[in-house]
Residue, then its C-alpha position, 0 to 999 in steps of 0.5 A: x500500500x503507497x504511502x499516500x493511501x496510508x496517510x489518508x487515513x490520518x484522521x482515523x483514530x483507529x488507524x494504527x500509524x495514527x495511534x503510534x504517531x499520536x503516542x510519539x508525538x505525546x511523548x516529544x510533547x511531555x518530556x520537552x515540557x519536563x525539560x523546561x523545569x517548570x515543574x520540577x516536583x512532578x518531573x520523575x512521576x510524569x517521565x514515569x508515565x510518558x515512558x511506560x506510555x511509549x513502551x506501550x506504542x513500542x510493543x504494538x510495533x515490536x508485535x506487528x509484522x514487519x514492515x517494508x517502506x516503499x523505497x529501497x533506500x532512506x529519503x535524506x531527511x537533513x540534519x538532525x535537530x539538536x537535542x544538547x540543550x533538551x539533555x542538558x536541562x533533564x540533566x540537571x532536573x534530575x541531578x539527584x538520580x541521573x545516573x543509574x547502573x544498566x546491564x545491556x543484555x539481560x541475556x548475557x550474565x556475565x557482562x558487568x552493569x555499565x552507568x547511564x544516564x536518564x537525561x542521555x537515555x531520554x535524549x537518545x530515544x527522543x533522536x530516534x522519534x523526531x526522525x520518525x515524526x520527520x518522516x511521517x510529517x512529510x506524508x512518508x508514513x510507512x516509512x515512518x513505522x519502518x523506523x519506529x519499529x526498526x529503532x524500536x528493535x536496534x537503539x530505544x526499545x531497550x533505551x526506554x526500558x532501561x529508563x523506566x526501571x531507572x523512574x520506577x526505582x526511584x519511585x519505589x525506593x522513596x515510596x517505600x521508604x527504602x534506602x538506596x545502597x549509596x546511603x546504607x551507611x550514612x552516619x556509621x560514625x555514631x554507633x547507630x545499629x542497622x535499623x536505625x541505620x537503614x531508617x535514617x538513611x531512607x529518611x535522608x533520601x526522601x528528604x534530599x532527593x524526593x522532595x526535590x523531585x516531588x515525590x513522597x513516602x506513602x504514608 
């Protein structure tokens, strides 16, 4: 099917390019929008949700057959819209718990966690999406699914996935009062046994970096 006849259903809401579009183009939205740092207390929860959102968009494609775009080779789209000052500005909203611990292959054991950043992770995935959106702007819409979905396989599939475990851990370990491994032993100085240990650290976490990023123990 050319991508023409594709595009016209694009007012469709049950056409599937249009729904995958409309996720992307939510996710581009929200995460520009926390990158400003208007809000910074709501910052992790709402990156919380747009990245389980998208992965959502990503399974869709990641079950679809696979898709061939028309044209053996990629159009030029031009250079690539920068992404620094988006990376940089996530960066320092999230100062606190940027950089997280990743194992890139779930399926190989033996390969040691590697650090990552959020604020890289998400500017990446937002490259891959912008140059999908590009495409699909343009009318080229299954061009457009080609790349999600063979971006979604070789790059932010797994870079959105590791991602959200980073988001839902913080979460979780404020949310529950559960002290991160760099706290455990805040404080060894002054005779405190392990529970109070344990207690004043996550106390300090929620303190120091929950609050700065809006979020709170459940009470």
């Amino acid at each position: 099917m050319p991508d023409a006849t594709l595009h016209s259903t694009a007012h469709d809401p049950d056409d599937f390019a249009v729904q995958i579009a409309d996720q992307v183009e939510s996710f581009l939205v929200a995460v520009t929008e926390v990158a400003k740092g208007d809000e910074p207390g709501s910052a992790v929860p709402f990156l919380l949700l747009e990245v389980s959102q998208l992965l959502l968009a990503g399974g869709r494609l990641g079950a679809h057959e696979d898709i061939v775009p028309e044209e053996r080779y990629e159009p030029d789209l031009g250079p690539e819209p920068d992404v620094d000052e988006l990376r940089e500005n996530l960066a320092r909203l999230l100062d606190p718990v940027d950089v997280y611990s990743e194992v890139f292959d779930p399926y190989e054991p033996r390969k040691a966690p590697v650090p990552a950043r959020i604020s890289d992770d998400l500017a990446d995935v937002i490259t891959d999406l912008r140059h999908g959106m590009a495409h699909y702007r343009a009318g080229r819409v299954t061009e457009a699914l080609w790349w999600w979905q063979f971006s979604y396989f070789s790059n932010w599939g797994a870079t959105a996935s590791g991602t959200l475990r980073a988001l839902h851990s913080v979460l979780a370990h404020v949310r529950l009062d559960q002290p991160l491994a760099e706290l455990d032993g805040l404080d060894t100085d002054q005779g405190m046994g392990d529970e109070t240990l344990e207690f004043e650290a996550g106390r300090v976490m929620a303190e120091e970096i929950g609050g700065p990023l809006g979020v709170r123990p459940l009470k």
